[in-house]
Backbone as CSV, one residue per row, in Angstrom:
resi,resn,N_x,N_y,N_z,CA_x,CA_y,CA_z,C_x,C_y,C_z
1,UNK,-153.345,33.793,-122.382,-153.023,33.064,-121.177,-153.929,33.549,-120.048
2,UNK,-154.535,32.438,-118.934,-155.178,32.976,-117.883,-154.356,32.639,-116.854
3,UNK,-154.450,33.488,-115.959,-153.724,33.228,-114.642,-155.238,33.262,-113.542
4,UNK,-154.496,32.834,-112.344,-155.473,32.463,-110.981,-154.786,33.920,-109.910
5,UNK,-155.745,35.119,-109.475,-157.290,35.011,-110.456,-157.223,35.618,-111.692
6,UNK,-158.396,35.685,-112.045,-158.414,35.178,-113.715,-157.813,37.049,-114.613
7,UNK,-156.442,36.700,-115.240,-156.080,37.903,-115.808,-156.055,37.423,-117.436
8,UNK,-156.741,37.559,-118.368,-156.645,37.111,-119.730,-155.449,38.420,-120.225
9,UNK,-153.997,37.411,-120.571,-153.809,38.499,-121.164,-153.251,38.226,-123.007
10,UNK,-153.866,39.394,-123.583,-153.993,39.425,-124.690,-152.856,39.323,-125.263
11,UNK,-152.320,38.290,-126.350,-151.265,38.633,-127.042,-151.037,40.175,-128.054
12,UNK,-149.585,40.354,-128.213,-149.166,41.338,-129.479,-150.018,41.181,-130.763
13,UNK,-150.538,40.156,-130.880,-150.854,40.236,-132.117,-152.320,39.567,-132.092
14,UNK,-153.629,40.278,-132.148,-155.196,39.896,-131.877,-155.290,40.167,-132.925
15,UNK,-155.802,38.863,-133.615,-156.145,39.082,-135.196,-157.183,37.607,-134.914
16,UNK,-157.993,37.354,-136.361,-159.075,36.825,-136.559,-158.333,35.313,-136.428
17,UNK,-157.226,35.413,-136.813,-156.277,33.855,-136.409,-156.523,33.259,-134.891
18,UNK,-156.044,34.507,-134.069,-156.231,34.404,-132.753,-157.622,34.026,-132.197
19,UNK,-158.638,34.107,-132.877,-159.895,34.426,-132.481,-160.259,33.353,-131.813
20,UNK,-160.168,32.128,-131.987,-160.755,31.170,-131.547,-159.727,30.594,-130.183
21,UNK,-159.010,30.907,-130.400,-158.660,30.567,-128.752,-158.642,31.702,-127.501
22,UNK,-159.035,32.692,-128.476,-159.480,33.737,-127.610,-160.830,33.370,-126.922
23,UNK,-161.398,33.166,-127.960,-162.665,32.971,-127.565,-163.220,31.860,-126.568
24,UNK,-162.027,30.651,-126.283,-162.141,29.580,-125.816,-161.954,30.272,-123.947
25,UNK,-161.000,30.911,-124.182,-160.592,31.592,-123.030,-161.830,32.413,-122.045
26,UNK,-162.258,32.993,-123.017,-163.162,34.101,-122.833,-164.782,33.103,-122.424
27,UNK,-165.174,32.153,-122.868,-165.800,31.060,-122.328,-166.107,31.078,-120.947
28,UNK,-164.852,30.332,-120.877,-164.095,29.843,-119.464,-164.302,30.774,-118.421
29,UNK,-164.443,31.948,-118.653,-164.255,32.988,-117.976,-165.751,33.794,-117.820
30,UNK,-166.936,33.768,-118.525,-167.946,34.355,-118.775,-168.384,34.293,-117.678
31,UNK,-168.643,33.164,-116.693,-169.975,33.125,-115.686,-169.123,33.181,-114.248
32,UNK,-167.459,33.437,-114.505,-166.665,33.494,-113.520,-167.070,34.401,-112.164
33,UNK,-167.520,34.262,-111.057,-168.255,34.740,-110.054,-167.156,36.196,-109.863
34,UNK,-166.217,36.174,-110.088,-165.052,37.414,-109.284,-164.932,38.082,-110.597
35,UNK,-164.392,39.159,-110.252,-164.419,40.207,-111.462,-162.606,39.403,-112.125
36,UNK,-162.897,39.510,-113.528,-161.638,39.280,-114.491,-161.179,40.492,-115.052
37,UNK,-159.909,40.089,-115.140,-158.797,41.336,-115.570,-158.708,40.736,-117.233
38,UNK,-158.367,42.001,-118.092,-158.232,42.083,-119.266,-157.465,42.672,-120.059
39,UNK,-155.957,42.053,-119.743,-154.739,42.888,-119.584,-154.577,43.330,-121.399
40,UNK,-153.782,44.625,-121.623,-153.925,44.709,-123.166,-152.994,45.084,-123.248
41,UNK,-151.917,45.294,-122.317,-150.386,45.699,-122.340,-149.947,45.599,-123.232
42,UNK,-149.761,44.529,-123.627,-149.010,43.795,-124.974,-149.424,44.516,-126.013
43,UNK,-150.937,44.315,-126.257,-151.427,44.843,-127.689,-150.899,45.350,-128.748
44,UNK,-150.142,45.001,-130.016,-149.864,45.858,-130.580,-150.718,46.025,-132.116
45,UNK,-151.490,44.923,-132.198,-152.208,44.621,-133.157,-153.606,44.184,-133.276
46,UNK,-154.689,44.682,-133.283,-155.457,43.914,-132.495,-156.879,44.251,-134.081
47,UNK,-157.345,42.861,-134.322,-158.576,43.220,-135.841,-159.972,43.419,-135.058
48,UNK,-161.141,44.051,-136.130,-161.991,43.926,-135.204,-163.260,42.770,-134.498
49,UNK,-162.905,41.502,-135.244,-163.142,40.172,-134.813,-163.058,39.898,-133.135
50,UNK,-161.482,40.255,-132.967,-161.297,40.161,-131.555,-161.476,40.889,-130.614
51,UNK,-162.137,42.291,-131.156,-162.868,43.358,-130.560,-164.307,43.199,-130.360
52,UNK,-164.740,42.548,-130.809,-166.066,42.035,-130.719,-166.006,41.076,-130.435
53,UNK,-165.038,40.438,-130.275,-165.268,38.903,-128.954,-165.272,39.641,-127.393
54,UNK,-163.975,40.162,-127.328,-164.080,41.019,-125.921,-164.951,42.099,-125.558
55,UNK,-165.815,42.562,-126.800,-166.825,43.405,-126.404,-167.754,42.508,-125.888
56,UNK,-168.325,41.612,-126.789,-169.437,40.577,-126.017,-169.167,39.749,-125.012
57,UNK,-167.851,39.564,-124.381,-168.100,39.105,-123.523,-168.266,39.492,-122.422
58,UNK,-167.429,41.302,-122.424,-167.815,42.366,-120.864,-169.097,42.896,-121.053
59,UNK,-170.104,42.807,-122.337,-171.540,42.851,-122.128,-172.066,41.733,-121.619
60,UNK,-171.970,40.630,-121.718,-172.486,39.278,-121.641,-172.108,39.049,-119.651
61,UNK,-170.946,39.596,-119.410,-170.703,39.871,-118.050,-171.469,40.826,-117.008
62,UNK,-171.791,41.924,-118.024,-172.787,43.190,-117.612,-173.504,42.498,-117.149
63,UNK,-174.703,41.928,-118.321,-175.747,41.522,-117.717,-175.782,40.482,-116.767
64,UNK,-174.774,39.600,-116.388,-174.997,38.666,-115.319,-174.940,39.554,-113.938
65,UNK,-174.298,40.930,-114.047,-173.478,41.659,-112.604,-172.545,41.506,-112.435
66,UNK,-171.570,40.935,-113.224,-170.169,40.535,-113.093,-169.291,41.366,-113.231
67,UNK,-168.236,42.038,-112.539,-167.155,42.955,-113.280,-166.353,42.454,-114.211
68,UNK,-165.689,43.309,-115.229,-164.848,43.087,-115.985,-163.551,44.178,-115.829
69,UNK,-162.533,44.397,-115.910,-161.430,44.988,-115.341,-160.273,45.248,-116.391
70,UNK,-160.256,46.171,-117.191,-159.291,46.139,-118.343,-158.124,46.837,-117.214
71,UNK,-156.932,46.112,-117.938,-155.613,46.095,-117.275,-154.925,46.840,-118.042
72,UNK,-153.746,47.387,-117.910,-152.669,48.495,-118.941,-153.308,49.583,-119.781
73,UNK,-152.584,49.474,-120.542,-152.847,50.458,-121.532,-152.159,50.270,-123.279
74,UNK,-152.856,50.079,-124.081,-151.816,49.812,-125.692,-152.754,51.190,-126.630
75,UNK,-152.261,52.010,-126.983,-152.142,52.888,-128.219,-152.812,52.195,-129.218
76,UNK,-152.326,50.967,-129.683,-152.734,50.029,-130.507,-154.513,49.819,-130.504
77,UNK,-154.596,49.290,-128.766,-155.948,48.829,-128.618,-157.066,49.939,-128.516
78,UNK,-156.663,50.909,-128.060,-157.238,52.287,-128.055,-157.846,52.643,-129.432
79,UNK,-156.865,52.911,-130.849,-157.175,53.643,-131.634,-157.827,52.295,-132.254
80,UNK,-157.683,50.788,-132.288,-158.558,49.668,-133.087,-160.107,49.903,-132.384
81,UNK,-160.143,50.382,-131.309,-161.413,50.305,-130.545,-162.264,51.752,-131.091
82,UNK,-161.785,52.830,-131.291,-162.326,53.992,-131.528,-162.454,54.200,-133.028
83,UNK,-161.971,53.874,-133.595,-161.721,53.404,-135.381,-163.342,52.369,-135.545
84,UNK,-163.078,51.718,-134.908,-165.218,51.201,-135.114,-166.195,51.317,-133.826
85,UNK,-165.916,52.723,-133.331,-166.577,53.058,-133.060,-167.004,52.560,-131.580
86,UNK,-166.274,52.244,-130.960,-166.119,51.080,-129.507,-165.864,52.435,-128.525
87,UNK,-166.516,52.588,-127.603,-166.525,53.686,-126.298,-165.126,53.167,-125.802
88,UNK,-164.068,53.425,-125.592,-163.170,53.472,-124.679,-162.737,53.849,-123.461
89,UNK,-162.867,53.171,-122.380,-163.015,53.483,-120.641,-161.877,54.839,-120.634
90,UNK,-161.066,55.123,-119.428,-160.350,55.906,-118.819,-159.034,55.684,-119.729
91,UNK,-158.467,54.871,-120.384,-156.867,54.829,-121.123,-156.911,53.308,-121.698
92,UNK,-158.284,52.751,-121.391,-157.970,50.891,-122.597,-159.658,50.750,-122.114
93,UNK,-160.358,49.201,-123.354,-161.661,48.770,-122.865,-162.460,49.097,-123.204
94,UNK,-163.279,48.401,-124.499,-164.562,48.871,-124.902,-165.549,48.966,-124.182
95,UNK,-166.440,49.484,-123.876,-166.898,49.585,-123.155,-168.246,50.374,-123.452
96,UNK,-169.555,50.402,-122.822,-170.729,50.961,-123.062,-171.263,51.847,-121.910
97,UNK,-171.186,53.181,-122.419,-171.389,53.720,-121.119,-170.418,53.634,-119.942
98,UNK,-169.305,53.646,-120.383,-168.695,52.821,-118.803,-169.020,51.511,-118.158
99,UNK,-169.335,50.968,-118.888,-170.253,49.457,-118.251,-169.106,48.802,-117.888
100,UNK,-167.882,48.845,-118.615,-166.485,48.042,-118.303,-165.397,48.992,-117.070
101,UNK,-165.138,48.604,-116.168,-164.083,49.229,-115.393,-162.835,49.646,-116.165
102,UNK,-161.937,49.921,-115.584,-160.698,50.000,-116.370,-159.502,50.261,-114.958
103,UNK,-158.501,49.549,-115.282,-157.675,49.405,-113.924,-156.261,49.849,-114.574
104,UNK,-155.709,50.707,-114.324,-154.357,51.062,-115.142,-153.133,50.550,-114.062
């Protein structure tokens, strides 16, 4: 779901099912001028399909100058992100170098 301004937040369950309307979301949102939130509260499940949608799209944001803003915190999304090897910000958010904010 997106809200105004733009908070994508991730369902309980991010799996390769999910992927494509994730990805529809994540679109919508790429060239968005204001920094987007990337709430993961929920998270309790998350594959790494949909980890690599949300990785490419807060790189794909990098390079325009755009912020990206991971929201909460899930255990879940943490250990799916560090398990292949995904930099994890301050407590959620793949991230490169810190390239992704992180907003708790």
């Amino acid at each position: 779901m997106i809200t105004d301004p733009p908070v994508v937040l991730l369902p309980t369950r991010s799996s390769v099912r999910e992927c494509a309307a994730l990805k529809q979301q994540l679109l919508a949102l790429v060239a968005y001028p204001e920094a987007v939130r990337i709430d993961v509260t929920d998270v309790e499940l998350i594959d790494t399909a949909a980890l690599q949608l949300l990785f490419a799209f807060c790189r794909e944001r990098i390079a325009k100058d755009l912020s990206t803003i991971w929201q909460g915190d899930s255990p879940a999304f943490r250990a799916a992100a560090t398990a292949v090897s995904l930099q994890v910000g301050d407590s959620a958010g793949p991230s490169s170098h810190s390239a992704c904010q992180h907003d708790a």
